[in-house]
N, C-alpha and C positions, 0 to 999 in steps of 0.2 A: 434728459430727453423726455418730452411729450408721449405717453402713450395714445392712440387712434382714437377715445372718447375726448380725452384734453384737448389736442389737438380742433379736433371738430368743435370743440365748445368756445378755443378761440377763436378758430376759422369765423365762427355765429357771431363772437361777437365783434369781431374787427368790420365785419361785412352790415351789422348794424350800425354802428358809429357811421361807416363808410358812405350808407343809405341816408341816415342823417343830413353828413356833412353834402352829400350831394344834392339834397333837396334843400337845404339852406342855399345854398348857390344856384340852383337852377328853378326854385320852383316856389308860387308862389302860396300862403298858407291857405289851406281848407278851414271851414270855421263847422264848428257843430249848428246846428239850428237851435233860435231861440224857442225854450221850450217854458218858460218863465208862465205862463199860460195855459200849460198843456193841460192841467187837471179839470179848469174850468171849460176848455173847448172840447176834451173828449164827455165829458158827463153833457155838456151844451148838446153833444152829436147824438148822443145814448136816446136822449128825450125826442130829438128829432124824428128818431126813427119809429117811435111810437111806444118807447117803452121807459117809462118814467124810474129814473131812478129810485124810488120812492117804492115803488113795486115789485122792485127785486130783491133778493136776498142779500147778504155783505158778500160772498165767493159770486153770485153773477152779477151783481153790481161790478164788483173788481173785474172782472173777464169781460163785460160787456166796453167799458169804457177804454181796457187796453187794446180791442179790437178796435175802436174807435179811433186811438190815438194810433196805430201802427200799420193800418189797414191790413191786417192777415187775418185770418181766421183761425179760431181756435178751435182743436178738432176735438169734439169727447170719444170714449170708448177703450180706453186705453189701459195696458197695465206697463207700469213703470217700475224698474226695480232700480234702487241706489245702489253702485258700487264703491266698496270703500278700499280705496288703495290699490296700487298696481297689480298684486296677486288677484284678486278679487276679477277684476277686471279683463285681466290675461285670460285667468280663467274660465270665464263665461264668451269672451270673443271666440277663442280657442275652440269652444265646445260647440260655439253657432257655425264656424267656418269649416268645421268637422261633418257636422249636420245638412251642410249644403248640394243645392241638387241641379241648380241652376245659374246662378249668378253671383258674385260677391263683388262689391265697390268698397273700395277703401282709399281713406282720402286723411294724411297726418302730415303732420308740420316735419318731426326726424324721425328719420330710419334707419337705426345703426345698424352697422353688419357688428353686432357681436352675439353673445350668446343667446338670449331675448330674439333678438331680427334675425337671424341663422336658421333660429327653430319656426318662427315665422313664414320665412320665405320658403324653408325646407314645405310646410301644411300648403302655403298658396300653389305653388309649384306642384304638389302633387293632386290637389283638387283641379289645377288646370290640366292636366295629364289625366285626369277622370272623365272631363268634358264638363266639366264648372266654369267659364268664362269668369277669367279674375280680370278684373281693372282698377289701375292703381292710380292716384295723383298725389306729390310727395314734395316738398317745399326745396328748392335747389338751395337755400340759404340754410334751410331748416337740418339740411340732411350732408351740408357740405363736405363731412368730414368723411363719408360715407363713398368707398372704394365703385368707382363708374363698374367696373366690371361684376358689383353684387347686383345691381340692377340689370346691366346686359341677364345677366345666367338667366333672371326671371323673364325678362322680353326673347330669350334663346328657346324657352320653355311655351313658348306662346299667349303668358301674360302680357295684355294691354297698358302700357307706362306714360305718363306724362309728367315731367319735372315740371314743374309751376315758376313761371318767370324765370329762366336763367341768370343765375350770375352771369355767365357771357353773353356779352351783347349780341354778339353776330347769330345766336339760337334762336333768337325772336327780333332781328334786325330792324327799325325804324315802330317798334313795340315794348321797348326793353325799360322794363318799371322796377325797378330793383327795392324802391320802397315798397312796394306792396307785394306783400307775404301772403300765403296760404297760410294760415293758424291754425284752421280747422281739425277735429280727430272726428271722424266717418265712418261709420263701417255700416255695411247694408246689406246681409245676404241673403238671396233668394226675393229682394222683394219685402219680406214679412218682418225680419229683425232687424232693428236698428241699435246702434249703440252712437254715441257723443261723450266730449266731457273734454277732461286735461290731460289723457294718460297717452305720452308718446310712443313710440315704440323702440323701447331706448331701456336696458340693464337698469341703469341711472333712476330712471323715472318709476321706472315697475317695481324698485325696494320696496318693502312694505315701511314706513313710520317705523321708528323705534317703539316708542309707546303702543302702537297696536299691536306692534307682531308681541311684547311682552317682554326685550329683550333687553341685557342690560346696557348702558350707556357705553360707547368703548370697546363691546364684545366684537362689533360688525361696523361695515361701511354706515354711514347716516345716512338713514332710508329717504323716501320721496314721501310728502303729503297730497295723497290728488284724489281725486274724484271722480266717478264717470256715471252714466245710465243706461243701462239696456231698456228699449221701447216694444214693445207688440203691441199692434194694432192700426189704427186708421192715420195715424201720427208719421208713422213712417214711410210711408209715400213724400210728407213734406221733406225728409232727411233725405232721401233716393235723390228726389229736384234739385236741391243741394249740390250733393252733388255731379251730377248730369250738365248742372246748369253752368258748374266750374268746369266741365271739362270742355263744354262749348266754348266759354268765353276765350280760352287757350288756342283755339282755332287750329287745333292738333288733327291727327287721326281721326275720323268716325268712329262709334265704336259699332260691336256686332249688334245687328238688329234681332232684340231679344227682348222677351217683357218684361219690362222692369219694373211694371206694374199691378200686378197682379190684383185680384179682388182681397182686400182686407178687411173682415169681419169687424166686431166688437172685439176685444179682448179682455177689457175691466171695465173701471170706473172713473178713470184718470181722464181731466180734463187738461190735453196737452196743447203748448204752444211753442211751435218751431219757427226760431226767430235766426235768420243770417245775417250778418253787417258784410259789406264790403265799401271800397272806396268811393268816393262820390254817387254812392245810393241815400237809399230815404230813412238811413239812421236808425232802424227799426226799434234794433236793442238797445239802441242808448235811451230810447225816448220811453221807452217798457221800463227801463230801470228808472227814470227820473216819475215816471208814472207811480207806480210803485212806492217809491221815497216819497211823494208827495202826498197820497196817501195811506201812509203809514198813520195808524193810530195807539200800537204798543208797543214794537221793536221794531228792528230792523238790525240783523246779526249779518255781515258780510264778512266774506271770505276771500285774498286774493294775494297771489304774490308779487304783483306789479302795480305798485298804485300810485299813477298819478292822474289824478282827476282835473277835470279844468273848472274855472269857476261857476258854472250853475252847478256839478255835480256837488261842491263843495257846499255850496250857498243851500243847497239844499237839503245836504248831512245836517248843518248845522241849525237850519230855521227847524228840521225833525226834532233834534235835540233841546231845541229850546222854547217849543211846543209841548214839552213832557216826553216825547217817544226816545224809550232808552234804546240809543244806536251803540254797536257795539261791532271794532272790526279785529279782525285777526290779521296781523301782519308780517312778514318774516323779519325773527333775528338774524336768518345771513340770507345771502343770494349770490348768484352767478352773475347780477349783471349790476357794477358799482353806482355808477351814475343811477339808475333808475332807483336803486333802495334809499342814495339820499335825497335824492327828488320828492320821493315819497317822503322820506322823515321832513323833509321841507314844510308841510301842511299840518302837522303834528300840533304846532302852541297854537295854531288857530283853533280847530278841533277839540283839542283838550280845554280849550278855551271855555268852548260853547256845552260843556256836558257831554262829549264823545268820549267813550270809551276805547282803549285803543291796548290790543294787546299783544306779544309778538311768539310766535310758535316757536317753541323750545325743541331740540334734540331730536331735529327733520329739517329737510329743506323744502319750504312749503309750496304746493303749485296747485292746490285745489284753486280752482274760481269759484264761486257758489254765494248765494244768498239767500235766507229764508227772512219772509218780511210777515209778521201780526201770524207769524206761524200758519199760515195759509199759502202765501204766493214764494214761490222755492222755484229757487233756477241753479244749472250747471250747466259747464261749458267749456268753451276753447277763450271766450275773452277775457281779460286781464280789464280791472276798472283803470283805464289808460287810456290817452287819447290817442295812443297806437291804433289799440283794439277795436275804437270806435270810428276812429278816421281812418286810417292805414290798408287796417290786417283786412283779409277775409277770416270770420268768424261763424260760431254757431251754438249756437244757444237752444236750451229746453226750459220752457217755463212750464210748472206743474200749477196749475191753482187747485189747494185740494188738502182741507187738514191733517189727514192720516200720513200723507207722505213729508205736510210740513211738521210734522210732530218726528218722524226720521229724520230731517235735514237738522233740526233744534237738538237731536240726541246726540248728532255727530258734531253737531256746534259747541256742547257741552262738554266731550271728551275732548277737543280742541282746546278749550279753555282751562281744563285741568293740565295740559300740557305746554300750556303759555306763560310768560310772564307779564301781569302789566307796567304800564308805563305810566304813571303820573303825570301830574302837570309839577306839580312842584320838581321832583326828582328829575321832570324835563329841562323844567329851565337853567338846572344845572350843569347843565352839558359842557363843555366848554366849545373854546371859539374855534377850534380848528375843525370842529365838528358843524359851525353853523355856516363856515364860509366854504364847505364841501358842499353844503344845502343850497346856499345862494347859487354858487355855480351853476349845479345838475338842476336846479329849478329852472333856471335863464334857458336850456336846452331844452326841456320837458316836451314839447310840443313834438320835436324831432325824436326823443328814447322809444 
């Protein structure tokens, strides 16, 4: 018998496959934009404006040309703090929605009713009972397994709910897009704190790493690896938009008219940029991350547990690599989702090919997203380097540009790699073949995982 986490984690993934096979039959592919270019038309734009590359620093050089390249703005004033692992994280959300006086938006891909989401719902619940106006948006694929009637208790209570895309069609009748997901993890309260990143709200996801918490192999469940950020400052207005702007497109409910906006001072020194993807938009993060890659001059350390790239992201791992810049990614040894892990090993003899480094996180099951590129430009998130995340999902991304914090993200990069094993080329191509014709397979799908 399935216990209610199992359960749910097939429910995810048969309704993924299901997403897939429906959009193979019904629909016809989205392509990314060619971005082949991109480095030479945003610096082209930098100049236009009147501000010669030549005259800025290397971090607003960098900042200037990915506002170029993304059209968003990048906001300064900000203090950003890195969360490492689901405790970490629990506990700083925990203690802002604790803290709250006016508002809380929260916005996650699962929401289990077990121990973790019980004690959740129990805080939301009763900050709504205070006169906190909670509003929730919560992925119906993401959260499938999750009993209808944990969510009523919370809408019984006077929290604001909106399931994102029904599994059933007749929820959102002659609307009903079953490929595209909510991915995003949100949380906004009062207006002033923001937080993002990988961290569900799900038992599962909030273990700490084995290697962090100190523990021995064996002793405990295999913890989760993830990541998240808490934001103050002028930054978090863009994460509010976020999501507000997901709750409109749902064409649900109004919500209570309340400020959601309040005046937000300086807070630090952090130059933040909040970037969202969703489906048939202007790509933003994809084009930030290929921006990024292309100007890399000494690393680029990526982190992800879903990786299947399409060919520019590829083309241009490797043209880094074989320019001198040591790329180097952290991969998972296992995963919940089969096809996608061989998909990703799919790309592996090319990469290892070209001088990429390629490593796989040992004794955790990995779900950070993250990358710190020439230890300056550092991002966390909800997206997977997947043409899911980029095409698909709605996502949400923080890019820091900003040494002190990339010198953080490289420390946590380094305790990552002392907990990895790498993968050679040689050692790779010894694989055997029942292993490469799983690859071919889940490759041939990639576009659809």
């Amino acid at each position: 018998m399935l216990n209610a986490q199992q359960h749910g984690l097939f429910l995810r993934r048969f309704l993924r496959y299901a997403a897939a096979l429906l959009s193979i039959l019904t629909a016809a592919c989205s392509t990314l934009p060619d971005v082949s270019n991109l480095s030479a038309s945003a610096l082209q734009s930098v100049a236009s404006n009147g501000d010669p590359a030549a005259g800025l620093s290397r971090l607003d050089r960098i900042a200037a040309m990915e506002e170029a390249a993304t059209g968003s703005p990048l906001i300064k004033g900000n203090k950003v703090t890195l969360l490492f692992d689901g405790p970490d994280t629990m506990t700083a959300m925990i203690a802002a929605i604790q803290q709250a006086k006016s508002t809380i938006n929260f916005e996650t891909y699962i929401f289990d009713r077990d121990q973790l989401g019980l004690r959740f719902a129990d805080l939301l619940i009763e900050k709504q009972r205070a006169g906190v106006q909670v509003n929730i948006i919560y992925d119906s694929v993401g959260s499938i397994g999750t009993p209808t009637e944990f969510f009523e208790r919370m809408r019984a209570a006077g929290i604001k709910l909106i399931e994102f895309n029904p599994v059933n069609p007749l929820k959102r009748f002659g609307r009903w897009q079953l490929n595209h997901r909510d991915h995003r993890k949100i949380l906004v309260v009062d207006g002033k704190i923001g937080f993002t990143g990988g961290v569900n709200i799900s038992a599962a996801y909030a273990n700490s790493s084995l290697f962090r918490a100190r523990r021995r192999p064996g002793a405990d469940a295999i913890g989760w690896r993830d990541t998240h950020v808490q934001i103050e400052g002028p930054a978090v207005a863009s994460l509010q938009l976020l999501f507000l702007q997901t709750w409109s497109a749902q064409q649900d409910e109004d919500l209570p008219d309340l400020d959601y906006f309040p005046k937000l001072e300086s807070a630090g020194d952090k130059t933040v940029h909040v970037l969202g993807s969703q489906p048939d938009h202007d790509y933003s993060l994809y084009k930030a991350y290929i921006l990024a890659i292309q100007q890399a001059r000494r690393s680029i350390h990526i982190t992800t547990p879903y990786f299947i790239p399409d060919r520019q992201l590829v083309a241009a791992l490797v043209a880094a690599a074989k320019r001198g810049v040591e790329v180097t990614l952290i991969l998972p040894s296992v995963t919940d989702i089969g096809l996608v892990y061989h998909a990703g090993q799919s790309f592996y003899t090319q990469l290892l090919s070209a001088g990429v480094h390629i490593y796989q996180l040992q004794i955790a099951v990995l779900h950070a997203k993250t990358a710190v590129i020439d230890g300056s430009w550092s991002t966390v998130g909800s997206a997977n380097m997947d043409i899911r995340s980029f095409l698909h999902n709605y996502e949400a991304n923080v890019i820091v540009i900003d040494d002190q914090f990339g010198r953080e993200m490289e420390k946590a990069f380094r305790e990552d790699i002392r907990g990895s094993s790498q993968i050679t080329l040689e050692q790779w191509q010894q694989r055997p073949l029942s292993e490469r014709i799983k690859e071919w397979a889940a490759r041939s799908l990639g576009y659809w995982l």
